[in-house]
ZAMARGU-4260 file (C-alpha; in steps of 0.2 Angstrom, whole numbers, plus 5000, padded with zeros to 4 digits):
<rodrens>
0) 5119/5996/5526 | 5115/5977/5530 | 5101/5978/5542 | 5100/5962/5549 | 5113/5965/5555
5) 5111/5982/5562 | 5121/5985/5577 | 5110/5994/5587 | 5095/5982/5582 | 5102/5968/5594
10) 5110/5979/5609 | 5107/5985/5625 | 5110/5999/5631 | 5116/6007/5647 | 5111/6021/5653
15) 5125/6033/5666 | 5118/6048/5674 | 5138/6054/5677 | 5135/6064/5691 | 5132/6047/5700
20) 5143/6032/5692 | 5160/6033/5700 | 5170/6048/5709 | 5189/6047/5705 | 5194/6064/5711
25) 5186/6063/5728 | 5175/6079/5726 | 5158/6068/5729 | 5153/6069/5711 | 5153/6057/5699
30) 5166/6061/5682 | 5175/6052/5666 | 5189/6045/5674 | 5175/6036/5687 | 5166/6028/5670
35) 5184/6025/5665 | 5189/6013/5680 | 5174/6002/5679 | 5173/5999/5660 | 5176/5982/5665
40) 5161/5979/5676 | 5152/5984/5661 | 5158/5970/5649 | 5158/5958/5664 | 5137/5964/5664
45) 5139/5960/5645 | 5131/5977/5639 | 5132/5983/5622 | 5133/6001/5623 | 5133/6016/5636
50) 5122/6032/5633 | 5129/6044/5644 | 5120/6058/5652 | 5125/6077/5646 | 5144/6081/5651
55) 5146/6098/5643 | 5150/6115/5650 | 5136/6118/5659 | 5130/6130/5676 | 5123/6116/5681
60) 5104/6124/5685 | 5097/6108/5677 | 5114/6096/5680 | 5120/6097/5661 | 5105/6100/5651
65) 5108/6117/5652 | 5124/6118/5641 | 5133/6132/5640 | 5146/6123/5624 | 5139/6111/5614
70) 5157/6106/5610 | 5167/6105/5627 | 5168/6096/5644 | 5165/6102/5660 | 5176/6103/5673
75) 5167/6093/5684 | 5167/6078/5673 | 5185/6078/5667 | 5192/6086/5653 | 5192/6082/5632
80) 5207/6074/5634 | 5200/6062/5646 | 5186/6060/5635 | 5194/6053/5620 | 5202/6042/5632
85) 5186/6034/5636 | 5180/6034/5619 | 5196/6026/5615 | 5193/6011/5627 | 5177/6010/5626
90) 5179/6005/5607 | 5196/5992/5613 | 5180/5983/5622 | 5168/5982/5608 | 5157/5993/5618
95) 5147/6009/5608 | 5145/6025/5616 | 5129/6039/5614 | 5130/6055/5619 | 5116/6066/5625
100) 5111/6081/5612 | 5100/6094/5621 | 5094/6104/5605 | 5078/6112/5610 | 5087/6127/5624
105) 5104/6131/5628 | 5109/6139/5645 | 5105/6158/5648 | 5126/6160/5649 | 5128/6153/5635
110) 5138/6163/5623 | 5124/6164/5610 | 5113/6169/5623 | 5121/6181/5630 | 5125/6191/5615
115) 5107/6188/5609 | 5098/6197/5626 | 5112/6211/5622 | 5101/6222/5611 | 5087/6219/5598
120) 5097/6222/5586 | 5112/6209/5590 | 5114/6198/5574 | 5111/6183/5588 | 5096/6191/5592
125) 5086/6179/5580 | 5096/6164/5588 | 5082/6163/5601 | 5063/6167/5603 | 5058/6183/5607
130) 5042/6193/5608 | 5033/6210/5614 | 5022/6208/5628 | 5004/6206/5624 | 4991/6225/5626
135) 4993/6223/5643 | 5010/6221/5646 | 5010/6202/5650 | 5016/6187/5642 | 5014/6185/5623
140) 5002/6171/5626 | 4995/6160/5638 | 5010/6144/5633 | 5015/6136/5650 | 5033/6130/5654
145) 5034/6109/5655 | 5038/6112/5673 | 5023/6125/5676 | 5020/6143/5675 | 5022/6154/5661
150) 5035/6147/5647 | 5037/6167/5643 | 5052/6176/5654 | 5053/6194/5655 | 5069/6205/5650
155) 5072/6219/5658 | 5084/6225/5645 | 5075/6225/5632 | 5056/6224/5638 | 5053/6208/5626
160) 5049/6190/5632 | 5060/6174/5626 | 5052/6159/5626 | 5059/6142/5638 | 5048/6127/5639
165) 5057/6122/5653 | 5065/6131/5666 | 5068/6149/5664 | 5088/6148/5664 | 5084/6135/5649
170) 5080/6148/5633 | 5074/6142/5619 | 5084/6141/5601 | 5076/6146/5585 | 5076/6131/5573
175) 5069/6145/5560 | 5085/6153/5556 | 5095/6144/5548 | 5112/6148/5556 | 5105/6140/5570
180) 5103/6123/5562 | 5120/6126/5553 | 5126/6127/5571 | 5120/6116/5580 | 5123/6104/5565
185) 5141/6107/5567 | 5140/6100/5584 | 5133/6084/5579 | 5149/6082/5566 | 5162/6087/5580
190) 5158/6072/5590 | 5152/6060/5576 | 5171/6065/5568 | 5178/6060/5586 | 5170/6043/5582
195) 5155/6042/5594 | 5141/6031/5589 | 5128/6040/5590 | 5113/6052/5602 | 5100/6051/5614
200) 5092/6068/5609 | 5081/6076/5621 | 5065/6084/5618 | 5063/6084/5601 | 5046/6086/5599
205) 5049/6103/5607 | 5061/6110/5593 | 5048/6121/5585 | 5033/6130/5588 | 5016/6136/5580
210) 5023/6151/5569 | 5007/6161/5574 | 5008/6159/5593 | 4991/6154/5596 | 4985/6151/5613
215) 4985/6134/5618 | 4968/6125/5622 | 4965/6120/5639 | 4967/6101/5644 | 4951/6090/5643
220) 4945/6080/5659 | 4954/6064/5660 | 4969/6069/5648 | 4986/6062/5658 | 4995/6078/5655
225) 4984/6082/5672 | 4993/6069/5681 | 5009/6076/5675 | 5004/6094/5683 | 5000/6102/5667
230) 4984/6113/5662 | 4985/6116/5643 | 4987/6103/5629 | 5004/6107/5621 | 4995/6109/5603
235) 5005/6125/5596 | 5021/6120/5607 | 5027/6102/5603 | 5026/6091/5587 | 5025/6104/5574
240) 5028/6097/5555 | 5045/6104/5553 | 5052/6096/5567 | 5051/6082/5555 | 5059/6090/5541
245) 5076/6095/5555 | 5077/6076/5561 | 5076/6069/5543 | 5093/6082/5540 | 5100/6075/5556
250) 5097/6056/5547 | 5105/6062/5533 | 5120/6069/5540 | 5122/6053/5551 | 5118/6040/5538
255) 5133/6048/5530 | 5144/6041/5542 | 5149/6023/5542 | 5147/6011/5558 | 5126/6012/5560
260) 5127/6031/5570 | 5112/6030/5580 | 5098/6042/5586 | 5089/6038/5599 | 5073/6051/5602
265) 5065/6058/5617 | 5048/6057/5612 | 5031/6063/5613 | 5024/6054/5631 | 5005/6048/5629
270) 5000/6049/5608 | 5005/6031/5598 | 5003/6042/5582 | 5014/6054/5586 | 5028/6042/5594
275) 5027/6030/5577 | 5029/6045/5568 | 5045/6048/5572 | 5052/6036/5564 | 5046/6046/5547
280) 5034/6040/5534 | 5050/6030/5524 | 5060/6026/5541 | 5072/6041/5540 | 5070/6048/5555
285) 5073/6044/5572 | 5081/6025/5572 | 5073/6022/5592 | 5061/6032/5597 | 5057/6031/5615
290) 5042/6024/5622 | 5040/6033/5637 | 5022/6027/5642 | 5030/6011/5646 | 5039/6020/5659
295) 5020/6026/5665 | 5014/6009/5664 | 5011/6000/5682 | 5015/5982/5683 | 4997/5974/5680
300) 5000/5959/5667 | 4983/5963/5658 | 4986/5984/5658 | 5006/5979/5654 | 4999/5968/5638
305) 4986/5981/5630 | 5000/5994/5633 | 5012/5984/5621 | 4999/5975/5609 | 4994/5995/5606
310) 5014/5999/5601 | 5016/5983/5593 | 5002/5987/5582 | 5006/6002/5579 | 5025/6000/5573
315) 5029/6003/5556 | 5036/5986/5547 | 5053/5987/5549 | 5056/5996/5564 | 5060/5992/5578
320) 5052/5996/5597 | 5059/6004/5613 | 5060/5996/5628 | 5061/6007/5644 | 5056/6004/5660
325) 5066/6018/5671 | 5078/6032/5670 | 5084/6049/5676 | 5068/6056/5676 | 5058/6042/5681
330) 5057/6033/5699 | 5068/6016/5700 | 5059/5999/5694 | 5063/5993/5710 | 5054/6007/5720
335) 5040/6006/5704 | 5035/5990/5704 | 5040/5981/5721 | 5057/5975/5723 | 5049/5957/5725
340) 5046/5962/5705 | 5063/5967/5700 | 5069/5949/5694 | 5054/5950/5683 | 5054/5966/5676
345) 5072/5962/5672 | 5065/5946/5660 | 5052/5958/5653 | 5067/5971/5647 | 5077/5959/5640
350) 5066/5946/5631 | 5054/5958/5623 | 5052/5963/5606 | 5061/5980/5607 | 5079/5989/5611
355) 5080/5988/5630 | 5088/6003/5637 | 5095/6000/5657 | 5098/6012/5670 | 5113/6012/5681
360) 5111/6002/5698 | 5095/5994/5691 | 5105/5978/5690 | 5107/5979/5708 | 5091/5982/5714
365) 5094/6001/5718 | 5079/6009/5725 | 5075/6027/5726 | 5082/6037/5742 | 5073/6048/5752
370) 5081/6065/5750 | 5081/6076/5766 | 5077/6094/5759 | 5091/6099/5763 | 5099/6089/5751
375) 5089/6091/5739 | 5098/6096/5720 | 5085/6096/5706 | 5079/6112/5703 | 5061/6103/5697
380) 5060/6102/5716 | 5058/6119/5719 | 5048/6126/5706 | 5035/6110/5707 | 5034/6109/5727
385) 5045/6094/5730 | 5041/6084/5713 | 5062/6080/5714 | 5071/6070/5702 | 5085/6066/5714
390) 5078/6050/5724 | 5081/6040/5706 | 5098/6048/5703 | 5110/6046/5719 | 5126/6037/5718
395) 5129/6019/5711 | 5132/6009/5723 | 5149/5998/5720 | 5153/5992/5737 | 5150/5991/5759
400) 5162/6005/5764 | 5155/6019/5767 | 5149/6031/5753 | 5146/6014/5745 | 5165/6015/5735
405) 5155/6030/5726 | 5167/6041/5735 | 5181/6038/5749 | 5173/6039/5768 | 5172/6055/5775
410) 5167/6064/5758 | 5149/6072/5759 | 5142/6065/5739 | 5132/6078/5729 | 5115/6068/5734
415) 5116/6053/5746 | 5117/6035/5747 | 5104/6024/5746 | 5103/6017/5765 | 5103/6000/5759
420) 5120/6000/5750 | 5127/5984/5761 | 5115/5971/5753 | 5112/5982/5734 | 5132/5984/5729
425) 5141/5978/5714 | 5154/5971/5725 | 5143/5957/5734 | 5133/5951/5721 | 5147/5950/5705
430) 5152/5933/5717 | 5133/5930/5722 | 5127/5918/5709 | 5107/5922/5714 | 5111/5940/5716
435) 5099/5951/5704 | 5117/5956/5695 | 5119/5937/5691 | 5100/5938/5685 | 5105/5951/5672
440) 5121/5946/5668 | 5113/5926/5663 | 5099/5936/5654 | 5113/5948/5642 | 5122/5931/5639
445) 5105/5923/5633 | 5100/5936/5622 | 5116/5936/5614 | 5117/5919/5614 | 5097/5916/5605
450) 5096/5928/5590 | 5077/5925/5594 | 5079/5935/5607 | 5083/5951/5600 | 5074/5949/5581
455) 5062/5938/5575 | 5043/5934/5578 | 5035/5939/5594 | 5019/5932/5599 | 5009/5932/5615
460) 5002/5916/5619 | 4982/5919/5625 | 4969/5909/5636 | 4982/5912/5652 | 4976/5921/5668
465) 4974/5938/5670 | 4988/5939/5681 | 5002/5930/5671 | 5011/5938/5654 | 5015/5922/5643
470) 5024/5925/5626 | 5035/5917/5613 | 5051/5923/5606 | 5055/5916/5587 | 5068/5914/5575
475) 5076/5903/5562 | 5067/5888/5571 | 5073/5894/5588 | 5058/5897/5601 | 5061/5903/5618
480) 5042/5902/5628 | 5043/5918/5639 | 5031/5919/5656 | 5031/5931/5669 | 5019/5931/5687
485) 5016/5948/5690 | 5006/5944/5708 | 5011/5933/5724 | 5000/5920/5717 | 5006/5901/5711
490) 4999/5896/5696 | 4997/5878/5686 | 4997/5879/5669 | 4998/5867/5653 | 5008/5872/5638
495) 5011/5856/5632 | 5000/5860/5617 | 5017/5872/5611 | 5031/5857/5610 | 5032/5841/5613
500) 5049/5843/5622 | 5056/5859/5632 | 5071/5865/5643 | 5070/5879/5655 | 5084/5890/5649
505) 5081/5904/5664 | 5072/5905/5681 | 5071/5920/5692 | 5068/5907/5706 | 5074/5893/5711
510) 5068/5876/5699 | 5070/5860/5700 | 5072/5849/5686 | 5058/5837/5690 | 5044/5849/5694
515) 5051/5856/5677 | 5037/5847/5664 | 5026/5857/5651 | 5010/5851/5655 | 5009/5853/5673
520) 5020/5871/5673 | 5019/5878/5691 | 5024/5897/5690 | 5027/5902/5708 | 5023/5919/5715
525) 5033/5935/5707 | 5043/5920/5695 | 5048/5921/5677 | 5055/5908/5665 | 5063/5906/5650
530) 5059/5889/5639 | 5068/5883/5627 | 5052/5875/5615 | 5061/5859/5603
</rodrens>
């Protein structure tokens, strides 16, 4: 494998919840055929490649991640048929597709599951985690569920507990047993044989447990699982040594491939140790690990800074970072950091060093929606007292008729619109040369068209105000000098000490050329550039 040039090193990827990209059936949820019909505005964007939320057979108790056939489509989305189709065009387009792979639980009614509840003796029984209750007829131990409360679930039918870290319709597999691994192996070859390019694979770090089912320690004061809502530090629960030795056979199996499969991993949250060590000690592991603390990080340029100087640091030579700034699970940038801070957080994502991975309707300045309760869908909303998932996960907004082209008028969607769909829709801002889409579109184009961009040297550029995030961007003599305002404050500054000569390749503000000069740089309030340094 040549990595230089590494596919997936100098993409960017796109990230469909599919519930919510585009309705073609006019059922007010979101399926295949919907991706299908706007391929196109993709490659107009000028991504690289589309990770696609889980599609599979699914009851649909946590929208998809409770899958129910590892190896099928659900009806809701479209059918295989229609799959392949995509896949198919997706390729005619030079674009990549990842799938979602959800291998710590499966759904109760999955088949496996089903047979391994029917008796303790069922040769699926091991397939899943079960244990007798403790002396006094409780839980096996004191583990909590991600979501809160017990992770343990009582069966009546047999009087045993099976374990599921997150919600109770999600049961946990057994990566012990070894037919479980041959299994859920076997998945991973039916769609890499279709000719996907790779998975975003969700909770990994969850995979195994401690063999001894210790109690978990308390958390300390000041640990940010608190602000999360949890109580215990997942010692015996998450990150246990084999999970290692599973995600290196997943390596293998896809290095065997050809065409650069991918894995993208879901992450441990808040320890750099643990994130860097997925990448394994020889970089055999997960090829982009997730950083998902940048998703936690608010936009301050000094807290932003320390955040990535930590990571940076920390990255094994090599590999290469995650960049991540919103998703399914997380609120919107928009509604994060101020939609007066969107153009910027747009230049942060695509000129750092790092993969950037976008989110659907990001590039039009989607904000979260408030979501009536009764509307409300995530079933994290109920269990956690209203700590929903849907605000960042309503429909994309494509145009200014109603249901914003999502669905035809007069459809009720599965969640709804955002209210401010007429001035945030693809429609009105493809044609708007200053519309945040443009922003994005201008900022795909540069990175492809400055290798320094997406590899190279990165270096922050220090002795700037606290307030502003300055940085250069490196390569085979090409420098791009990077700068971002993160406050509504202007700012002179003198970087003629860098280059003798410069061009502004990119401003999220209007600039004009004579107040353009290196050694009296004004940087107007919420503004990034992009400077070409000769």
């Amino acid at each position: 494998m040549n990595e230089e040039y590494t596919w997936w090193k100098q993409a960017v990827f796109y990230q469909i919840y599919p519930r919510s990209f585009k309705d073609s059936n006019s059922d007010g949820i979101g399926d295949l055929q919907g991706i299908l019909d706007k391929l196109d505005y993709l490659v107009k964007l000028g991504v690289d490649a589309i990770w696609i939320s889980p599609i599979y057979p699914s009851p649909m108790a946590d929208f998809g991640y409770d899958v129910s056939d590892y190896t099928g489509i659900d009806p809701i989305f479209g059918d295989m048929d229609t799959f392949d189709r995509l896949l198919a065009a997706m390729h005619q387009r030079g674009l990549r597709i990842v799938l979602d792979y959800v291998p710590n639980h499966s759904s109760i009614k999955h088949p496996w599951f089903i047979e391994s509840r029917s008796s303790r003796d069922n040769p699926k029984r091991d397939w899943y985690i079960w244990k007798d209750p403790d002396p006094q007829g409780g839980p096996p131990n004191n583990w909590e569920a991600v979501v809160g409360g017990s992770a343990w679930n009582r069966d009546k039918g047999s009087g045993q507990y099976y374990l599921a870290q997150f919600i109770k319709d999600e049961p946990d597999l057994n990566w012990r047993n070894p037919e479980v691994v041959s299994a859920m192996m076997d998945v991973l070859k039916f769609w890499l044989d279709k000719g996907v390019d790779g998975f975003r694979m969700d909770m990994l770090p969850h995979l195994f447990e401690h063999p001894d089912f210790p109690d978990n320690p308390p958390i300390p004061d000041g640990h940010p699982f608190r602000d999360i809502g949890l109580t215990q530090e997942q010692v015996y629960t998450v990150d246990q040594p084999e999970t290692h030795q599973i995600v290196r056979q997943f390596r293998k199996l896809f290095d065997s491939y050809d065409g650069d499969r991918v894995i993208i991993g879901e992450t441990p949250l808040f320890d750099m140790q643990q994130l860097v060590s997925c990448y394994g000690a020889n970089l055999d592991e997960v090829h982009i690990p997730f950083n998902f603390k940048l998703l936690l990080t608010p936009w301050n340029a000094k807290g932003m800074k320390a955040v990535l100087e930590e990571y940076y640091n920390a990255i094994p030579e090599g590999a290469v970072p995650s960049i991540v700034f919103g998703n399914h699970d997380f609120p919107r940038i928009a509604t994060k950091f101020g939609p007066e801070n969107l153009r910027s957080a747009a230049v942060l994502l695509l000129t750092l060093w790092g993969v950037p991975t976008m989110y659907y309707g990001d590039e039009i300045g989607m904000q979260d929606v408030h979501i009536p309760p009764g509307r409300l869908q995530d079933p994290w909303a109920f269990i956690e007292g209203g700590n929903a998932r849907d605000p960042e996960r309503t429909p994309m907004q494509w145009d200014t008729t109603p249901n914003a082209g999502f669905s035809p008028p007069g459809i009720e969607t599965w969640l709804p619109v955002g209210e401010n769909y007429p001035q945030a829709n693809a429609a009105s801002q493809v044609g708007d040369p200053d519309s945040i889409f443009n922003l994005y579109k201008n900022l795909l184009k540069l990175r492809r068209e400055r290798p320094c961009l997406h590899k190279g040297i990165f270096q922050f550029v220090e002795n700037v105000p606290d307030d502003v995030l300055v940085y250069i961007r490196e390569f085979a003599g090409e420098r791009t000098l990077v700068l971002v305002n993160f406050t509504n404050q202007i700012y002179e500054l003198d970087f003629s000490h860098l280059s003798r000569e410069a061009n502004l390749l990119l401003s999220t503000h209007t600039y004009t050329s004579e107040a353009f000069n290196l050694s009296s740089l004004q940087l107007l309030p919420h503004q990034s550039l992009l400077i070409d340094l000769q």
